[in-house]
KEGU-423431 format. One record per atom (N, C-alpha, C): z, x, y. Coordinates in steps of 0.1 Angstrom, whole numbers, plus 5000, padded with zeros to 4 digits. Atoms other than C-alpha are relative to their C-alpha. Layout:
BEGIN
ZXY...
***
This chain:
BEGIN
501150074994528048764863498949984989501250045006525248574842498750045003501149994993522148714847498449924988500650055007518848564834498750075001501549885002515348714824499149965017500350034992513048744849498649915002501150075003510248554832500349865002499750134995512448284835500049955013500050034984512948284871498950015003501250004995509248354874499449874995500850145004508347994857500749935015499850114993510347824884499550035015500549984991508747994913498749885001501550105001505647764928498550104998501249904999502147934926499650065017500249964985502047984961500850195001499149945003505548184955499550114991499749865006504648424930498550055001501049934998501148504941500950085018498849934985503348624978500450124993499049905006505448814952499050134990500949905007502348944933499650155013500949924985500649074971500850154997499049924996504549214978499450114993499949875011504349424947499050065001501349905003500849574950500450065013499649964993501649624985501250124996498949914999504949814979499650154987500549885007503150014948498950075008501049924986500250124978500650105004499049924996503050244994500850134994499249935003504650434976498750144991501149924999501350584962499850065009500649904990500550704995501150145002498549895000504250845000499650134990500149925012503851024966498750125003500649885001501051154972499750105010499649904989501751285009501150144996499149865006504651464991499350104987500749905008502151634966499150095004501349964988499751764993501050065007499349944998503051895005499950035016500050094985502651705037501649995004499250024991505351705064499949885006499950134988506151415087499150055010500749944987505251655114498650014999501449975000501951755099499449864998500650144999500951385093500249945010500050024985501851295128498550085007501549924994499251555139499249984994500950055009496751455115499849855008500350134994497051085125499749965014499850004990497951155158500349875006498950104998500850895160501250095004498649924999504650965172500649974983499650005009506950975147500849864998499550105002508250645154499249904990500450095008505050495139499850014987499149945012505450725111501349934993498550085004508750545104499649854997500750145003507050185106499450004992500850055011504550225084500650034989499250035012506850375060500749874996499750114999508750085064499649845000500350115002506549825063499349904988500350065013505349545040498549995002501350035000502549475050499150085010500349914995499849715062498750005006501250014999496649705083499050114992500749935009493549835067499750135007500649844993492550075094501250084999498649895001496450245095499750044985500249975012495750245061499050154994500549905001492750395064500150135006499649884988493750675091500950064986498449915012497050785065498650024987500749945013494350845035498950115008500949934994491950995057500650155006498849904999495051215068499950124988499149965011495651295037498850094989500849865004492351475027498749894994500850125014490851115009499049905007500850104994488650835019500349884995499250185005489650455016499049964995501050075001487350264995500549844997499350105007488049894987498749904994500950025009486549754958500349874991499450135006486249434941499549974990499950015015486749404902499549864998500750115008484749114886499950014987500149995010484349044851499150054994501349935007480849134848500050125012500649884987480449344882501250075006499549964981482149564912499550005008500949964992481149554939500950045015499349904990482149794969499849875013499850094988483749545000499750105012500049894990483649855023500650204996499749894999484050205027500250065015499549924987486250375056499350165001499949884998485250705068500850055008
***
């Protein structure tokens, strides 16, 4: 099987296409940040269930999902001992879009 680079296949995506693909990836690195760092806090399923105070089914979703609202978002970091901030990088500035408590 011929395989080809992936810079190649990324020219013939449209801009629409690999900004989607950009989101994906930050999305799926979120994720897995959170994961990671649930398992270093040496977090349970169960104890983040009680923390969130979700079943464990939605536990299972959000692991599973791509795309994530910001308050679930913010509940799982708030879980998790942290506070969500989201922040917006400019060339000359930041400037804070919000802060969850």
């Amino acid at each position: 099987m011929k395989t080809k680079p992936y810079g190649e296949l990324r020219k013939r995506m449209t801009p629409e296409r690999r900004a989607e693909s950009a989101a994906r990836a930050k999305m799926m690195l979120l994720h897995i940040n959170l994961m990671e760092l649930k398992e270093s806090l040496a977090l349970t399923k169960n104890e983040l269930e009680n923390d969130l105070n979700v079943l464990e089914s939605a536990i299972s979703e959000l692991e599973t999902q791509e795309d994530i609202q910001l308050s679930t978002l913010s509940r799982c970091v708030k879980a998790l001992g942290g506070k969500l901030k989201i922040v917006a990088h400019f060339s000359d500035e930041e400037i804070t879009l919000t802060e969850f408590d």
